[in-house]
Phi, psi and omega in degrees: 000150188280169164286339178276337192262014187294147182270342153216131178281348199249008166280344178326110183328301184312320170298324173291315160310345182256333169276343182284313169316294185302319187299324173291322215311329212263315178296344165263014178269315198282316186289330157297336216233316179263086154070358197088351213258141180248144198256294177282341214255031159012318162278334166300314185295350174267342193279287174318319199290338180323300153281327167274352145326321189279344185266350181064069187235067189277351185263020188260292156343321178258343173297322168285320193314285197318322183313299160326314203272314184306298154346273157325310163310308198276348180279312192307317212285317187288322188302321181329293168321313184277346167221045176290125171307325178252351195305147156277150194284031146299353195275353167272353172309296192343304202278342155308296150023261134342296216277308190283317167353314188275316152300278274255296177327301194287336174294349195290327218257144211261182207272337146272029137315124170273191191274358161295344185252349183267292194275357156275341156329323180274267172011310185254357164262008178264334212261323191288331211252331167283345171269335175284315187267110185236343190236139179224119184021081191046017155258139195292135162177171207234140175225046162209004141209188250184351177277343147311308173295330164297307183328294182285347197275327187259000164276027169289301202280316174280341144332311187279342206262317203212053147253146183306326209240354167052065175308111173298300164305357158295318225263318161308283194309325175334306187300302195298324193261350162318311186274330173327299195312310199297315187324296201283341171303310197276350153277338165313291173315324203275307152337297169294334201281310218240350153317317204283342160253319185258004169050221182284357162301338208279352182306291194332301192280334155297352176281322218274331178314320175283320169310333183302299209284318163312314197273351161277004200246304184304316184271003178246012159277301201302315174274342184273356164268309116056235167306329200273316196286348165298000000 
């Protein structure tokens, strides 16, 4: 079978991996580069406003609260969508969409900007882009952090290691959410490596990141209509 002809397209392996990737690239750009602050990673961000409450760092504190709150805006914005009675099965570009704009912008604004204006925009498009893309072939998972993906990839492995019958399909899903982990790692790294030359600019390669991944998505809605409509 084509690739095109897979039946939810935004399940696609390749696609989850690419979004897990842009999802380290990005949470590690707002922690090097905007404050510390992570646009997805929600338990960090409760741990940090945690402490600067207690150290009393409130305009550091609120910049996460937004952060958070941004968060949150952008999960109500997809559910809105996602349960349109009519909707195209188009509806999640937009919101890729939505997420490089929101790069493509914030790389223009210079590094003295504060960071209340940066990280929560990246918020409601990370929190927009884990929620439209939730599934990689027909398992549930996350592409803007990663402790979820560990969790299944080793109680998988451990289903295939010490279940009776040594399920070969523990070991496949096993597998699947393994790479999840490396993607958003291997997206991370690459992020801190070009932070180190390209500075807070370095946003600008998570657009382009976005751009692959959406204009391979879009096209492979685009062949599968195509076929359908032949």
């Amino acid at each position: 079978m084509k690739r095109y002809e897979a039946h939810h397209l935004f399940q696609l392996r390749e696609i989850a991996i690419g979004l897990t990737f842009i999802g380290g690239f990005i949470d590690a750009y707002t922690f090097v580069s905007r404050g510390r602050v992570l646009a997805a990673g929600q338990t960090g961000n409760i741990v940090f406003l945690s402490v600067d409450i207690a150290q009393r760092n409130l305009p550091s504190a609120f910049t996460k609260l937004m952060t958070m709150i941004f968060f949150i805006i952008g999960i109500f914005i997809v559910g809105y969508f996602r349960n349109l009675n009519h909707r195209s099965h188009y509806w999640r570009l937009p919101f890729l969409v939505a997420e490089f704009t929101a790069c493509l912008v914030i790389g223009f604004l210079p590094k003295s900007v504060p960071n209340l204006y940066i990280t929560p925009p990246l918020a409601l498009v990370m929190a927009m882009q884990t929620v439209s893309f939730s599934k990689i072939e027909g398992n549930s998972y996350n592409n803007v952090f990663s402790t979820g993906n560990l969790k299944k990839s080793i109680n998988s492995f451990s289903d295939y290691l010490f279940g009776s019958d040594h399920d070969v399909a523990s070991l496949k899903t096993a597998l699947i959410y393994i790479e999840l982990v490396f993607g958003f790692a291997g997206g991370a790294i690459i992020s801190a490596l070009l932070q180190l030359v390209l500075g807070a600019k370095t946003i600008w390669i998570a657009a382009v990141f976005i751009i692959v991944v959406g204009g391979y998505y879009a096209f492979m809605l685009y062949q599968r209509d195509q076929v359908w409509d032949y």
